[in-house]
Every structure is written in C-alpha cells, then in structure tokens.
C-alpha positions in Angstrom: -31.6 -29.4 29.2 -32.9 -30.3 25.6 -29.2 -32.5 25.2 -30.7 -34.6 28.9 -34.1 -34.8 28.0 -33.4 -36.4 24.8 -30.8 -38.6 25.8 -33.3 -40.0 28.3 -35.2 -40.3 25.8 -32.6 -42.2 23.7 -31.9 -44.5 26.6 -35.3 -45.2 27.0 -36.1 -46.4 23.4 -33.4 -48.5 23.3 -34.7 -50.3 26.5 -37.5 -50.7 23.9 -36.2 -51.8 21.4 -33.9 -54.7 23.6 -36.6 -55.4 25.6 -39.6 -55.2 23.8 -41.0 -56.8 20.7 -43.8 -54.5 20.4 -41.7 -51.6 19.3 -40.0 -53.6 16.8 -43.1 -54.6 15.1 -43.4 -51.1 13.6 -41.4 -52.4 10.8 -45.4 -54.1 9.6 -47.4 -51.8 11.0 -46.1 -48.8 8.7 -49.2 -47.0 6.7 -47.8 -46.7 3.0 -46.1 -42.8 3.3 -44.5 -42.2 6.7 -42.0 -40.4 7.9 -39.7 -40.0 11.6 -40.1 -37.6 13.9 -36.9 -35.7 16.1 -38.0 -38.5 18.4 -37.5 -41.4 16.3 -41.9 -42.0 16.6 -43.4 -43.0 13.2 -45.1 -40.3 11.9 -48.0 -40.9 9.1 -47.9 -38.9 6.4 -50.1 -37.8 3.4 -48.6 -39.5 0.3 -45.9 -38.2 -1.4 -45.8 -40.2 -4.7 -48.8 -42.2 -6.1 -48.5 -44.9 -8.7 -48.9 -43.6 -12.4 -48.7 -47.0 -14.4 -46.6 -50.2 -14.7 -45.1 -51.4 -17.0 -44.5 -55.6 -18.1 -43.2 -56.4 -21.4 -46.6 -56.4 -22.8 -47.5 -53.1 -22.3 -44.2 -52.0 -24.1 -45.3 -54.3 -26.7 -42.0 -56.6 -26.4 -41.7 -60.0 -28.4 -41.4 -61.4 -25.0 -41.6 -61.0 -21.8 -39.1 -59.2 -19.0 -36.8 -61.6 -17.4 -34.9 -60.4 -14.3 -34.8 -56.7 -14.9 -31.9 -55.9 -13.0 -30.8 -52.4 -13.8 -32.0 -48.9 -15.3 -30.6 -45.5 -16.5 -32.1 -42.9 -17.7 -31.0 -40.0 -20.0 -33.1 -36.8 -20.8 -36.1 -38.6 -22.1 -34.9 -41.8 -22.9 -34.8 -45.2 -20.6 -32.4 -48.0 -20.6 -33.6 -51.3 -19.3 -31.2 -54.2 -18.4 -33.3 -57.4 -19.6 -30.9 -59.5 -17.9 -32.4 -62.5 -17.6 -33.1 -62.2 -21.7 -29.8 -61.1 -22.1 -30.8 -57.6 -24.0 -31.0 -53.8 -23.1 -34.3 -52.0 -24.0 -34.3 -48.6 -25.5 -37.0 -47.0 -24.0 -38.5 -43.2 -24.7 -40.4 -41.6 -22.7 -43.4 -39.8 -24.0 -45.0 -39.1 -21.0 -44.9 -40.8 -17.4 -47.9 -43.1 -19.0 -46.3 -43.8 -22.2 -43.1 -45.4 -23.4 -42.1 -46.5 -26.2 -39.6 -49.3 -27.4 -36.8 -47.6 -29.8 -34.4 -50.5 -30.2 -33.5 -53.9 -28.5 -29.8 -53.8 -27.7 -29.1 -57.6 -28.0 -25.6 -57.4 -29.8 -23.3 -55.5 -32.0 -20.0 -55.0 -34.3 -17.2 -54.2 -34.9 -14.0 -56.0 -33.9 -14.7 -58.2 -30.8 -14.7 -62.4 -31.0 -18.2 -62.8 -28.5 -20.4 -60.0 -30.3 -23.9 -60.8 -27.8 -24.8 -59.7 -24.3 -24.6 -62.2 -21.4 -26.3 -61.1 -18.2 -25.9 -57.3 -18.4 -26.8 -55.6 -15.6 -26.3 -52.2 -15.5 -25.9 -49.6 -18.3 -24.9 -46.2 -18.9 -24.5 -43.7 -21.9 -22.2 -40.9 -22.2 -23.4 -37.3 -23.6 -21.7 -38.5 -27.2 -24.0 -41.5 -26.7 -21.3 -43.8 -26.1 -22.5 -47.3 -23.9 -21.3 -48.8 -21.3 -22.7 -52.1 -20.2 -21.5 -54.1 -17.2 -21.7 -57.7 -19.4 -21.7 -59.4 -16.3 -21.7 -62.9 -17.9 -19.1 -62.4 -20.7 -16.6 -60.7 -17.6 -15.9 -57.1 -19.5 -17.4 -53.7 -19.3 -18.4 -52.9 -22.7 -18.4 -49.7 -24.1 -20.0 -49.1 -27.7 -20.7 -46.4 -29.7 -24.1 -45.1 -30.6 -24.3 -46.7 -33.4 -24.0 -50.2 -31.6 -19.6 -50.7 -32.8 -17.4 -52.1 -30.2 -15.1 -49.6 -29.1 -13.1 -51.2 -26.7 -13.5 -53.9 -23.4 -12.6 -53.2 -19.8 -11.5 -56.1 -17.8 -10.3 -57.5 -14.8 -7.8 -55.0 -13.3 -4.3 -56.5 -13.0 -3.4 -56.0 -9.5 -1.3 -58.2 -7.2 -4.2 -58.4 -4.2 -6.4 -60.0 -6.4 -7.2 -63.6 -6.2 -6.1 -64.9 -9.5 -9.0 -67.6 -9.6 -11.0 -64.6 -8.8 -13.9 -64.3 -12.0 -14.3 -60.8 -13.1 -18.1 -60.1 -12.7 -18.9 -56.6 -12.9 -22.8 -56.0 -11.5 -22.7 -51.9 -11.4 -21.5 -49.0 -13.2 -21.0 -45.7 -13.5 -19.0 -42.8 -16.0 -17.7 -39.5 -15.9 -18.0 -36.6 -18.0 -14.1 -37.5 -18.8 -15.0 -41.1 -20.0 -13.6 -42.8 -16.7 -15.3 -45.9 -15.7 -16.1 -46.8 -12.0 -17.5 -50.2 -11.1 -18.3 -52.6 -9.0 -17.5 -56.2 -9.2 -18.4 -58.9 -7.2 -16.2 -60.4 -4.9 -14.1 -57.3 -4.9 -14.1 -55.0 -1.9 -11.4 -52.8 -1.8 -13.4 -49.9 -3.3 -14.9 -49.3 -7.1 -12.9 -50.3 -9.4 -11.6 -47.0 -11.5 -10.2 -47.0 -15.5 -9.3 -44.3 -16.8 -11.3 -43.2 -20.7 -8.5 -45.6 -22.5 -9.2 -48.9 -20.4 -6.5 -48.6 -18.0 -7.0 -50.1 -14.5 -5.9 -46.6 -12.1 -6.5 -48.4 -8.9 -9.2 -48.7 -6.1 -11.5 -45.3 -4.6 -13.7 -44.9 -2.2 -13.2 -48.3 0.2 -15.9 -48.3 2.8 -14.5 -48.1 6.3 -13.8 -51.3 8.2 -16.2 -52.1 11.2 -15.6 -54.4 13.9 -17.0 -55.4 17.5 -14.7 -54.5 20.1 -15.0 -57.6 22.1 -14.5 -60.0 18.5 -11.3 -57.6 18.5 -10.1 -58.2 22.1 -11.0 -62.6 21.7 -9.0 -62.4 18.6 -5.8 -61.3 20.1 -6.1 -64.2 22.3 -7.3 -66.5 20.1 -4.8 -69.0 19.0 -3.9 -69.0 14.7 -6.7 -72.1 14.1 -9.3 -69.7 16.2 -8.3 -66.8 14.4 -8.5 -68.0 10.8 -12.2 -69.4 11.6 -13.2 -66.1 12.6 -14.9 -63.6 10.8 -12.4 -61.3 8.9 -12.1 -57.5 9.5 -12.9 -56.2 5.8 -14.4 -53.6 4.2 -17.4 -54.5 2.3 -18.8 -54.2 -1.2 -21.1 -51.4 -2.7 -24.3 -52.1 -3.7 -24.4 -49.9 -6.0 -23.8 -46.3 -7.6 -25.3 -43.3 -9.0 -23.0 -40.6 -10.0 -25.2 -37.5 -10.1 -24.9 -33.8 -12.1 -21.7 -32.2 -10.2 -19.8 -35.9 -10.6 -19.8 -37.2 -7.4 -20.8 -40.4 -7.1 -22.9 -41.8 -4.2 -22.2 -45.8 -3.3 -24.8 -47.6 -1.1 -23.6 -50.1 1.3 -25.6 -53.1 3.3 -26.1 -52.2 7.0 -24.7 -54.9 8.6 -27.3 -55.5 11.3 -25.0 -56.6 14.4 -22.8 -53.7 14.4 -25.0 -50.8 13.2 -26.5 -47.8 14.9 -29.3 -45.4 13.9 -26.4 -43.0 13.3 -24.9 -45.2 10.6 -25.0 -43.9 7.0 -25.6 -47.0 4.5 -25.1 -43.9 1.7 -21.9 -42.6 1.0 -20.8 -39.4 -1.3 -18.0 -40.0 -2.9 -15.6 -36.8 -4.2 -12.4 -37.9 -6.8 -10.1 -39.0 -3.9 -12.3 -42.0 -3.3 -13.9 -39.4 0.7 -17.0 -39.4 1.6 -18.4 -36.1 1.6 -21.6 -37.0 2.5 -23.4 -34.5 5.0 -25.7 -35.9 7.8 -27.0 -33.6 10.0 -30.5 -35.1 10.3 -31.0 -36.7 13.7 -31.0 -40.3 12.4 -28.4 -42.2 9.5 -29.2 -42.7 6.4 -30.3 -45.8 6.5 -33.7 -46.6 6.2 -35.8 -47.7 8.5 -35.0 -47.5 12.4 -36.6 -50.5 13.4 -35.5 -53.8 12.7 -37.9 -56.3 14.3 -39.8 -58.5 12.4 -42.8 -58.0 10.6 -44.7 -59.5 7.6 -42.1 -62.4 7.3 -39.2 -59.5 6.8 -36.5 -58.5 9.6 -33.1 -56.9 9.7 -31.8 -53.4 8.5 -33.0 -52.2 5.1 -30.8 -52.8 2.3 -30.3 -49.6 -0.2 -30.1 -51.6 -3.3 -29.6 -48.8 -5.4 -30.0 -44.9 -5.2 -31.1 -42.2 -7.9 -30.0 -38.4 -6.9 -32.5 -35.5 -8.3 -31.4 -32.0 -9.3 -32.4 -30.5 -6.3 -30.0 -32.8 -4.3 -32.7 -34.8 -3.0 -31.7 -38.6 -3.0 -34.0 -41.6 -2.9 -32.6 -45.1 -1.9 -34.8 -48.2 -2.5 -34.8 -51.1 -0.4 -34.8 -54.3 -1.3 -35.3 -55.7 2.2 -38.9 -53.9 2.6 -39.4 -53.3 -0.8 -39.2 -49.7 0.3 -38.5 -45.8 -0.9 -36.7 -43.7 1.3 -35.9 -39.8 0.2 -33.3 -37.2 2.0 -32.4 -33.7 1.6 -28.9 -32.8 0.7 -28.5 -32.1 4.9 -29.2 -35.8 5.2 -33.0 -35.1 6.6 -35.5 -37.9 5.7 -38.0 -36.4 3.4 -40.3 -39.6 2.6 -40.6 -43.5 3.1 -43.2 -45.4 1.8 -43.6 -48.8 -0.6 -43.5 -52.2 1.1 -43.2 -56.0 0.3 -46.7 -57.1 -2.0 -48.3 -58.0 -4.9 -50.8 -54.5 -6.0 -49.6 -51.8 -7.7 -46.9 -49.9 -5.3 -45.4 -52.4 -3.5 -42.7 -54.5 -4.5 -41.4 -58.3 -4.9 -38.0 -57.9 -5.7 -37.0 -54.2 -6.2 -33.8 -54.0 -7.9 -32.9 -50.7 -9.5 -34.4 -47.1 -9.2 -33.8 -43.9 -11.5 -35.5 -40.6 -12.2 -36.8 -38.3 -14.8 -37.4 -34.9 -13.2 -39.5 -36.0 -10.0 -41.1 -39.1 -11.8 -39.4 -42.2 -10.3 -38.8 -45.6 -12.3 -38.4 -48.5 -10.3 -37.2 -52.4 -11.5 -38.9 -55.6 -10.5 -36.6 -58.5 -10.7 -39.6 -60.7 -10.2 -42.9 -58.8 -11.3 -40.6 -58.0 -14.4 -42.1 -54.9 -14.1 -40.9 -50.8 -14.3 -43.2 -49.4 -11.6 -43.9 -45.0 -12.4 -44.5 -43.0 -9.5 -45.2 -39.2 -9.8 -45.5 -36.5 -7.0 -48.8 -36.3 -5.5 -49.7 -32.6 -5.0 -48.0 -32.5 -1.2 -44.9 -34.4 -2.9 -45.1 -31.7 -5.3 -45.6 -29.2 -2.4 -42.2 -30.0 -0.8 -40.0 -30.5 -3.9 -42.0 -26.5 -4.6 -40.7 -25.3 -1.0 -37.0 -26.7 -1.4 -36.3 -25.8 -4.8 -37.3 -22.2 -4.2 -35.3 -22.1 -1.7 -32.2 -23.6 -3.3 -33.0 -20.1 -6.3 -33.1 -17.9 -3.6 -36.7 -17.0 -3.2 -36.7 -17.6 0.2 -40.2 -16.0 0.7 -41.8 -18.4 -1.7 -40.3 -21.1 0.2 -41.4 -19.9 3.4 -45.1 -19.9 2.2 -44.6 -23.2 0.3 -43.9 -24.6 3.2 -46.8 -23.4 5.3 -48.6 -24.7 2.8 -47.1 -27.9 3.4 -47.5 -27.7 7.1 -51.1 -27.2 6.4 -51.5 -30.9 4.6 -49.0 -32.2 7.3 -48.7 -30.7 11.0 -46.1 -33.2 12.0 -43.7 -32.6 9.3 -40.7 -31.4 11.0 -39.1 -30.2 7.6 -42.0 -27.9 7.0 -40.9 -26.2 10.5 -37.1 -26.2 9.8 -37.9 -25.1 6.2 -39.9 -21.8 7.3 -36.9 -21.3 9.6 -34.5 -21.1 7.2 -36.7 -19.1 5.2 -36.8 -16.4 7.8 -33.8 -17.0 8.9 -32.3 -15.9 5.1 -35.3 -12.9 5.3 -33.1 -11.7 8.7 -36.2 -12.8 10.6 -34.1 -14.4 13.5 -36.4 -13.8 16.2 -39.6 -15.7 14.5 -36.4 -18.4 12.6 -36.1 -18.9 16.5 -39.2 -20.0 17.4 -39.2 -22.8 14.7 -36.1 -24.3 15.1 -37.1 -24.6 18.9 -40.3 -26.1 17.9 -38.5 -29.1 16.2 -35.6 -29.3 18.9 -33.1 -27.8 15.8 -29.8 -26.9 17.7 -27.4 -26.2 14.7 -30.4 -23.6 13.1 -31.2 -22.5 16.1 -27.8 -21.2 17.3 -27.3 -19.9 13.7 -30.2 -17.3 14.0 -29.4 -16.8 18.0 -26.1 -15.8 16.5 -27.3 -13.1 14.5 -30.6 -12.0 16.1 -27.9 -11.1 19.5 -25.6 -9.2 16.8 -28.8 -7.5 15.2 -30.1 -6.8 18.8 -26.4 -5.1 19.8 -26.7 -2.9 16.9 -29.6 -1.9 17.5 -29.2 -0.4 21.0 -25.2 0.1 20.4 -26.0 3.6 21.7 -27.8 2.7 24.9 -25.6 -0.1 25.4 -22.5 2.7 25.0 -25.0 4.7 27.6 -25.2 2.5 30.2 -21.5 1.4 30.0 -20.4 5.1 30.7 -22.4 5.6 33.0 -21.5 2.5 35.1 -17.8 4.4 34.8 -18.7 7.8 35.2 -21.0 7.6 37.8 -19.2 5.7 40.7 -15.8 8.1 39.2 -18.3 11.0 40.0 -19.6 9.8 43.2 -15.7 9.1 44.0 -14.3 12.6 43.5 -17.1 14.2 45.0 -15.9 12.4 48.5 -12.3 13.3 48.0 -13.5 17.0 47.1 -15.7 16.6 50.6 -12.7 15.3 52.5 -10.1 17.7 51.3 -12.1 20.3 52.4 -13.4 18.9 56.1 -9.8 18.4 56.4 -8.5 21.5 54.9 -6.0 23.6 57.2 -8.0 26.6 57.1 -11.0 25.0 58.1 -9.1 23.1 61.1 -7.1 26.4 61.8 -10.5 28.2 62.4 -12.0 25.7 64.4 -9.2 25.7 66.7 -9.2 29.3 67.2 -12.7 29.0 68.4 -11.8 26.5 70.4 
C-alpha cells in the first residue's frame, strides 16, 4: 500500500515538475539550512553550520592579495591553499577555527628540474612523510617534492595509444595513497583517473564513470546516415570533477549531473575501491545529487554541480556546489543530512565556490572570486547530529537514541532523528518501539529488519504455547477420531447384534 501511495505520489510531482513552474522555483525560495523530506517537500531546518570567520589575503597578512583560489587540503592542523591565480601554495596553520597563520609561501623549489616555479597549481596534497604533490597545471606535470621543498621526481602525460597526441597534459585534481600512488584528473581525459604507481609509472585508467545515453538519440543514430552520425553527440563517459580520497583509502570522484538525462535517483558521487567500482551505498530515498529541483531561480537553473567533496571521520560527506553556491551533507547510507549556502555577496554564501576540506567538523571552503577561505563550525543542533551518529558508530547505542531525541526536539521534521532512534532501539532489541519509527518515516529496509526479529523474539517467547496449540490441533481431532471408531466398533460389535437379534 505504502509502495502505491508513494508512487502516486511520484507520478504526481513529476506532473509538477513538467507542468508547473511554481514547483521549480523552490530552487530561490530555499531558507539558508533545509533539508528533504521521504516525500521530496523542502523541509526548513534550524542551522546546522554558522559562519565563524573569512578569510582574504589580508587577514592572513599576505604580501598580496588571493588570486583564483582553486584548491585546498588539509592535514592534522595545517592548510594548504592553491593561490593559483598568483601561481603559489600557502602554508597555512591552524590555531583555532578563527586563527590561521601563514608558515611558508610555496612559490618554487630545488633540486634537479630545468622550470623550478609553479604555474597555475591547482590542487595539492602531502603525504604522512610530508612529501607534496602539486597538480602544476600550467607547467603539464604533477610535482612531487619533498618537505624540504627538493624536486623528487615529475609525473606526466601517460603514454597510452587512445590518447590524442596533440592532447596537452593539464592535470586540475589530485589525490595519493598511503603507498605513494598518484590518482588524477586531467582535463580533456575521460576514461577514468589517471593512476601512477609511487615511481611515476603510468598503470592505466580506474574508476571510468558509466556511459549514459537517451534511448531515442540511440535508436535515430542507428539510422542516421555516417555525416548524421558524426554530428551527433558522442556516447562517452565523462570527466570527474574532482576527488577526495578519505581515511580507509577509498577515493570518492564527483561527477556533473548532466541535466537531460538525470533522475532524482542519480548519484553525481561515486566511491571508488582499488579496482576503479563504485562502492558507493545509496539507500536514501533520493541520489546524491544535490538539489531535486532544477527550475530557475535567482538567475541560476540546472542540476547542482559537486565541484568538490571532503569526507569526515564519521563517514559523513559534504559536496559543494558550484552551481548554487551550495553545501550538501550525507551519511555513509547515502541519507541527506544538511543543505544550505547559496549564490551572494555576505558572509555564507558564495560567488564562485571552488574547493571544500575539513578539520574535524569545521569546514573550509575556496572562493575563486571573493578570494576568500570561508570557516563554518557546527551550530549546537549540527553538533547535536554529528553527537547522535558518532555514538552510534562506538556502540553506545543508548546515547544515540537520546541524542537524537534531543535532536528531534530542535527539529520535528528531521526524518534522520526518527530513523536514528530506530536503529538505536533496534541495536537495544527494542523491535517493537524500532517499529513504530521506521513506520513513521515510511523506512521499508529498517522496518523489515526489526519486523524480522521482533516475529523471531515473539516465537520464542511463546515457543511453548505455540508447541501447545500445534498438538492439540493433532491430538484433538486424532482423539475425537478414535473415540468414533471405539463407538462404532462397539454398536457394531457381534455380541451386541447377536443379543439384539435374540430379542428380536
């Protein structure tokens, strides 16, 4: 029943959306936290991160100011800031989320290399022996250097036959194992991230996104003559964003939604394990993908864009979009946790967002054209949530339970808060009250998991009453059974008839 109601449901919204405009002018209308509900409704929400500072090149006291910021990493306490537009990486510690402090301008180097300066470098990241690696976008290579700023070696454009020889190696993302193996991304190369192994050796292509095509531009080109065909679009995969690898090693790769072919189902995140397969899990009842309406609003349309993606410790990942100027979080079941930012000129909104990373739950996010590193720390219902999840993740499944009723409290319409106390009783072999949760919030999967058990519980329980009833449904109608055969053997016993015909 659920399954029809909500695939009524379904069909009806997306009347809406083709039909109607006013539905897709949600996309403006958004207050700065939301989140969606199981019904795809906007939900408002208290906020989940507030502003704590921003920074420009003056505030960090720089010679000059940021030029088109395009990439960050962070490690333990320290911050690494592509200045790509001044062609320069900023060593930045953190002291607190209000306070950083400039520890060296990366602008160039030794050791044996002929061009010794950075051109263009985009994205950056250091080993745990403090080795960097910097996509020098506009000198074609992938850097690596020790931490002592001497050129250890260059990675460059793979040799490999598919490539156009013309093509220009210009790597824009990066990202490094524990091992010292080097996965990027380059434009004009889509057949996956590019993968060298620790001693600069091209080992091939991983994690190619899947190829998407409209059915009908698949039937009109088998007709299509070879002139009509070679005007067409192409069927090919298409190129990361960006990537994050995160604690365990596995790397997540955004993609752009392309708008034409995309449902709400569509993932624009993909988890990536070493064969290159996403892994990703996506339970939640929308993709991961940002926002769920398209329309136009505030001069901005189409699908969001995941620019780049920062995953937490607890699993949680946050995707920023560069379409909106937005932050979307999700659990590691592919639940949205939070959205909220937007296209604007105050403090927590965005005019170019280009890169995100994290230090514990404080997120630092790049503006290309601001030149600015925007801090945002967990307000205390943020804080709430990230509380409730985490103590779930450590077992404490009764903390969890009452961190999220606390959330709930802040928040009625926070479907999370609901699952989240499910699972907590659920794990505290509650199943009856899990039950009434998960039905709340329309939770199938959760639902039928404590079903599962509260019927087993229930069976054991009254095993004996059960055994009971069964042999006595045996037993009874055996007994009633031979007590008629024991009747008619003896109306019809000989002796009996003998007798009564004597009398007669």
């Amino acid at each position: 029943m659920k399954k029809i109601v909500k695939g009524a449901a379904a069909v009806f919204a997306g009347m809406m959306v083709l039909t109607a405009t006013p539905l897709t002018a949600y996309a403006g209308e958004y207050g700065y936290t939301y989140n969606y509900d199981y019904w795809g409704d906007v939900q408002e929400s208290p906020d989940f991160y507030n502003v704590c500072k921003v920074f420009t090149g003056a505030d960090l006291g720089l010679d000059k100011n940021l030029s088109n910021p395009d990439g960050i990493f962070t490690k333990d306490n320290k911050i690494y800031l592509c200045d790509s537009g001044n062609n320069r990486i900023i060593e930045l510690q953190r002291d607190s989320a209000e306070k950083l402090e400039v520890v060296r301008i990366i602008d160039s180097f030794e050791g044996d290399c002929d061009v010794k300066t950075l051109a263009n470098p985009t994205d950056v990241a250091v080993s745990d022996e403090g080795d960097f690696y910097i996509a020098d976008q506009g000198n074609a290579r992938v850097l690596k250097l020790d931490k002592d700023l001497q050129y250890v070696q260059s990675f460059v454009k793979p040799e490999d036959n598919t490539l156009d020889p013309k093509l220009v190696f210009q790597p824009t993302k990066l990202s490094v194992d524990s091992a010292g193996r080097v996965y990027c991304i380059a434009t004009g190369i889509n057949k996956g991230l590019i993968k060298y192994e620790a001693d600069g050796t091209f080992s091939g292509f991983v994690g190619a996104t899947p190829v998407t095509f409209d059915w009908t531009d698949y039937i009109w080109k088998k007709f299509a003559s070879q002139e009509q065909r070679a005007k067409m679009e192409s069927f090919v995969p298409t190129e990361y964003e960006n990537i994050f690898m995160d604690y365990e090693g596995f790397i997540y790769a955004t993609i752009a939604t392309n708008e034409d072919k995309a449902s709400k189902k569509d993932n624009a995140v993909r988890k990536l394990n070493l064969m290159g397969s996403d892994i990703l899990v996506h339970n939640g009842e929308w993709g991961v993908l940002g926002d769920l309406y398209w329309g136009s609003g505030g001069g901005y349309e189409g699908p969001s864009i995941f620019t780049d993606v920062t995953v937490m410790d607890n699993d949680i990942y946050v995707c920023l979009d560069r379409n909106r100027g937005r932050c979307f979080g999700y659990d590691d079941q592919g639940n949205i946790v939070f959205c909220y930012g937007g296209n604007g000129n105050m403090n927590g909104y965005f005019r170019k967002p280009t890169a995100i990373d994290h230090i514990g739950h404080d997120l630092y996010v790049v503006d290309a054209l601001d030149n600015s590193i925007t801090v945002f720390v967990p307000t205390e219902f943020g804080q709430l949530v990230y509380n409730a999840i985490e103590e779930f993740d450590q077992g404490k499944y009764t903390e969890s339970g009452e961190s999220w009723e606390n959330v709930m409290k802040q928040n009625g319409n926070y479907d999370l808060a609901y699952i989240g106390i499910g699972r907590s009783l659920l794990r505290q072999k509650r199943y009856k009250e899990a039950m009434k949760y998960f039905e709340l919030k329309y939770d199938d999967d959760n639902y039928s998991k404590a079903y599962k058990q509260y019927r087993k519980e229930w069976v054991e329980d009254h095993i004996v009453w059960i055994v009971l009833v069964i042999v006595l449904l045996f037993i009874v109608p055996l007994g009633i059974g031979k007590t008629r055969r024991i009747k008619h053997e003896i109306d019809t016993a000989d002796i009996f008839m003998n007798t009564q015909d004597g009398e007669k």
